[in-house]
C-alpha positions as semicolon CSV with decimal commas, in nm:
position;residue;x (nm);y (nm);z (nm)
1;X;9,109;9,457;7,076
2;X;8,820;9,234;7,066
3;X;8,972;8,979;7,217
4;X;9,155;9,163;7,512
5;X;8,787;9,295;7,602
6;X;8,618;8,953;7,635
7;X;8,928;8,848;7,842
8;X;8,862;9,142;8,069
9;X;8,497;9,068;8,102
10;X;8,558;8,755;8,209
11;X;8,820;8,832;8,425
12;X;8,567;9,114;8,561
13;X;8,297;8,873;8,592
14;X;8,527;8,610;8,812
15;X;8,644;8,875;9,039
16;X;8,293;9,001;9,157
17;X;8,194;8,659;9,161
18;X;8,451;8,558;9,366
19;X;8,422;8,947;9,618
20;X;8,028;8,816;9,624
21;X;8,106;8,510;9,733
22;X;8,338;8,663;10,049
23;X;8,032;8,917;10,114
24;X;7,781;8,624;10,091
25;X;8,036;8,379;10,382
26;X;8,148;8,673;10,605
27;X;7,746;8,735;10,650
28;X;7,687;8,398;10,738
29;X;7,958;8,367;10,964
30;X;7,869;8,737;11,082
31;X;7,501;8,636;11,176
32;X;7,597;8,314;11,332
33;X;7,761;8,529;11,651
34;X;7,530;8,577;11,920
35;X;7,456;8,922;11,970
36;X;7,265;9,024;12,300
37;X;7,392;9,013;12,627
38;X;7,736;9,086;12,639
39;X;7,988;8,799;12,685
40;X;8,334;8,798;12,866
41;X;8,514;9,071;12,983
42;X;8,566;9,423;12,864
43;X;8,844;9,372;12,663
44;X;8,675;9,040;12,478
45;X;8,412;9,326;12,423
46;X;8,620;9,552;12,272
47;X;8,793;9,319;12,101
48;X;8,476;9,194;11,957
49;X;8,388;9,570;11,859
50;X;8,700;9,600;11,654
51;X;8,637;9,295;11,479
52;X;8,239;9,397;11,367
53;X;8,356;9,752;11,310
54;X;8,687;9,594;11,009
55;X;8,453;9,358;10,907
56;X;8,204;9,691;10,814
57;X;8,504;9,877;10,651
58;X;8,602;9,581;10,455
59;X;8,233;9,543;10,330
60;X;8,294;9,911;10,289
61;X;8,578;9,830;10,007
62;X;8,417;9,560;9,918
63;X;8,133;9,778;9,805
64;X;8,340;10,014;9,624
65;X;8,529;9,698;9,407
66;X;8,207;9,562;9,288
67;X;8,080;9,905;9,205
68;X;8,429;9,974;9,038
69;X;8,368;9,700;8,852
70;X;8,014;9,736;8,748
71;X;8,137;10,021;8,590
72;X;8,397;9,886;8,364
73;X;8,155;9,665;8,295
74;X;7,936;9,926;8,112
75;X;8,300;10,084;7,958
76;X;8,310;9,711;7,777
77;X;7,948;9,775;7,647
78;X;7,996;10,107;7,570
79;X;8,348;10,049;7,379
80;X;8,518;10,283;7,602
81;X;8,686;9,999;7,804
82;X;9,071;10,058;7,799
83;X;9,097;10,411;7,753
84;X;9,254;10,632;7,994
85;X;8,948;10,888;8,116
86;X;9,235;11,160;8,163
87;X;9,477;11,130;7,842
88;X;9,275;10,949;7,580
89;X;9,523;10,707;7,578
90;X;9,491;10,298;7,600
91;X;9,563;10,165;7,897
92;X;9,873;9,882;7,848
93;X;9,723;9,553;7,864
94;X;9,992;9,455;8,207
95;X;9,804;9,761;8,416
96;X;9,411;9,633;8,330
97;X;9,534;9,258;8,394
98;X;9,657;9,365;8,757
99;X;9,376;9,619;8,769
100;X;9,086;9,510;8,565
101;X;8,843;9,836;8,642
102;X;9,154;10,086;8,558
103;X;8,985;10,393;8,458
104;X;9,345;10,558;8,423
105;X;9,714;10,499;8,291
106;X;9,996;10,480;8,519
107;X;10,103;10,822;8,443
108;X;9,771;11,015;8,470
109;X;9,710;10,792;8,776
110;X;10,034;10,921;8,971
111;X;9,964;11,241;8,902
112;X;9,614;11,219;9,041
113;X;9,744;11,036;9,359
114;X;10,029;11,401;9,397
115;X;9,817;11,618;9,331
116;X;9,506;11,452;9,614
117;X;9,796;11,447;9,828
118;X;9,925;11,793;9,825
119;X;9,565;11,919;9,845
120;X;9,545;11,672;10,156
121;X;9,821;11,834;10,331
122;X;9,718;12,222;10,236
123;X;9,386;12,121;10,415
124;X;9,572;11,922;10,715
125;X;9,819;12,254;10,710
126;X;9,521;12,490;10,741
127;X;9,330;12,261;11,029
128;X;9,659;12,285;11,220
129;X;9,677;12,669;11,159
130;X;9,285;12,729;11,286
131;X;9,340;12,523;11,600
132;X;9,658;12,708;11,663
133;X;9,479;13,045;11,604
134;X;9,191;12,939;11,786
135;X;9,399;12,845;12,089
136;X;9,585;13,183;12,046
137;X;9,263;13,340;12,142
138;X;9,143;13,192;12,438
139;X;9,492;13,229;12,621
């Protein structure tokens, strides 16, 4: 158990090393565009635009990995590494080598993942049914 751990930590450790490092070139390369007076045509704009506004979302996910995995790094510490947060159960050693910061098995995981996406479409289904109502009362 011991052993699986300190490969995990280490295999924590390289990965935010590693999503740092990204962070740390795609700033460089971010602040070495001239920003200003706008260059080219509209469409080089907008293209532009949709390149700063992925590079923000993946800094976005970016964000949420390290965090992720800051926080597996305290489950180590703690001794609570490996243990599904939903079942009590350990977490097979395949699932945390694909998925270091696992909080949950496979099973409990799935589960989750239905039952976000069911309450997704009951609010999506009720959205639809205000506008519709709404609509119903202006004509």
């Amino acid at each position: 158990m011991v052993e699986k751990q300190e490969e995990m930590k280490a295999l924590l450790l390289k990965t935010k090393e590693e999503i740092l490092a990204g962070i740390s070139k795609a700033m460089k390369s971010g602040s070495e565009t001239p920003t200003g007076e706008p260059t080219g045509d509209i469409y080089d704009q907008a293209s532009s635009e949709r390149d700063r506004e992925l590079g923000l979302l993946l800094n976005d996910r970016e964000r949420d990995k390290l965090r992720q995995i800051d926080e597996a790094l305290l489950r180590i510490e703690d001794g609570e590494y490996g243990i599904c947060e939903e079942c009590e159960e350990e977490i097979p050693l395949g699932r945390l080598k694909v998925m270091p910061f696992a909080r949950f098995c496979v099973r409990c995981q799935s589960e989750m993942e239905k039952l976000q996406a069911q309450t997704r479409r009951f609010e999506e289904d009720r959205a639809y049914r205000e506008i519709s109502f709404n609509e119903e009362e202006e004509g």
